[in-house]
Every structure is written in structure tokens, then in C-alpha cells.
C-alpha positions as CSV (number, residue, x, y, z in Angstrom):
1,X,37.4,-3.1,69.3
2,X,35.0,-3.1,66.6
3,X,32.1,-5.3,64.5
4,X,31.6,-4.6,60.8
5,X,27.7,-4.2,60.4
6,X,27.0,-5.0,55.9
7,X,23.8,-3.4,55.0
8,X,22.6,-6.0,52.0
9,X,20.3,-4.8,49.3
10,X,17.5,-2.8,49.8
11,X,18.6,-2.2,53.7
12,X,21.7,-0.5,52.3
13,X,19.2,2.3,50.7
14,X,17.7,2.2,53.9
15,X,20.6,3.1,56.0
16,X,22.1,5.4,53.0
17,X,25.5,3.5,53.2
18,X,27.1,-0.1,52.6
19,X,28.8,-1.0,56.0
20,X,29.4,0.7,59.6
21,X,31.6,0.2,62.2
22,X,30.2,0.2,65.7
23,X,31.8,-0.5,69.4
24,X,32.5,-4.2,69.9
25,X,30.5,-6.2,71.3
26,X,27.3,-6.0,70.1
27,X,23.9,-7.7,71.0
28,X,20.4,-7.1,69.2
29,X,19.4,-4.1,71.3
30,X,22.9,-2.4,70.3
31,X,22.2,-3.0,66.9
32,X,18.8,-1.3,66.7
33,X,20.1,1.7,68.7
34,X,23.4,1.9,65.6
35,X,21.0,1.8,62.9
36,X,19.1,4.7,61.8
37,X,15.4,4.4,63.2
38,X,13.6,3.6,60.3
39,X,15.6,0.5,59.2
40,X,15.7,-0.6,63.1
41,X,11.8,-1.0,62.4
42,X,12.7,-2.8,59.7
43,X,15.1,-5.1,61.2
44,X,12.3,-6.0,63.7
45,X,10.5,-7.4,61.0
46,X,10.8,-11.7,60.8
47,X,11.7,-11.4,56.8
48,X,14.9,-9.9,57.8
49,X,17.6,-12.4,58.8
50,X,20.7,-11.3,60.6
51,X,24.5,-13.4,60.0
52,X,27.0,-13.3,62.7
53,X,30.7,-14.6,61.2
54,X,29.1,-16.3,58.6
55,X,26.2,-17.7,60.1
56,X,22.8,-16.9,60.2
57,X,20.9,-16.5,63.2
58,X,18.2,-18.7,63.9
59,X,17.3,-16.2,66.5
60,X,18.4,-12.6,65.6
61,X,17.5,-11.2,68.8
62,X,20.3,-13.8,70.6
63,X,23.0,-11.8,68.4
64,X,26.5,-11.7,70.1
65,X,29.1,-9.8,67.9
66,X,32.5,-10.0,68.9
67,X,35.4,-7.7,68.2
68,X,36.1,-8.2,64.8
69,X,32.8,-10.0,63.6
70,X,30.6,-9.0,60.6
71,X,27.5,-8.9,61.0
72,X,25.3,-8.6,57.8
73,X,21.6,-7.6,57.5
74,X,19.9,-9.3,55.1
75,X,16.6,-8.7,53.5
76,X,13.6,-10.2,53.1
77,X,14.1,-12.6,49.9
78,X,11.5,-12.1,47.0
79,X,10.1,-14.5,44.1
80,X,8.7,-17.4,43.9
């Protein structure tokens, strides 16, 4: 039982890979603790949105990954 975590963007050079696999399920706190620290702090920050099966979170913190979900980070959007 597993959830695909996509690392989008500039939070794929952060982590130093494109995806993971980590024990299903997972909630917020288990996703900060399978990252590497430094993107965790940046995960934390409210520019970064989290989706969850193809939606995105209106509250990351509420995530609840099942076996078999993807969950994708994605960063802050830029431009104007």
C-alpha cells in the first residue's frame, strides 16, 4: 500500500528527484516527515498548494492520501 508523492518544478530540485513512493496512508504531518527537511519548510509555506487525486487542497494540512493516490506538490506560481 503505497501514495505516489510528484515533486513539480522547482520542488523537484529541491527534493533532488521527480516522484517517491511512501507507506499508504498519508496525512500532512507524514508528508513533511517523507520529504527531505528543507523542502518540508518549504511545503509549510502558503504559496505551495498540495493535490490529492486530482484535486487541490483547499487546506493542505487536512491531506488524506489513500493507497494508491498521487499526491503532487506544487509551487508557488510566478508572473503577473
Amino acid at each position: 500500500m503505497s501514495v505516489t508523492v510528484l515533486f513539480l518544478g522547482p520542488l523537484r530540485d529541491a527534493a533532488g528527484m521527480a516522484d517517491c513512493e511512501v507507506a499508504a496512508p498519508l496525512d500532512w504531518e507524514g508528508l513533511l516527515a517523507a520529504v527531505p527537511a528543507e523542502l518540508a519548510a518549504q511545503l509549510r509555506e502558503p504559496r505551495v498548494h498540495v493535490a490529492c487525486a486530482g484535486r487541490v487542497l483547499a487546506d493542505k494540512t487536512a491531506l488524506d492520501a489513500r493507497d494508491g493516490d498521487e499526491v503532487a506538490l506544487l509551487p508557488p506560481v510566478s508572473g503577473g
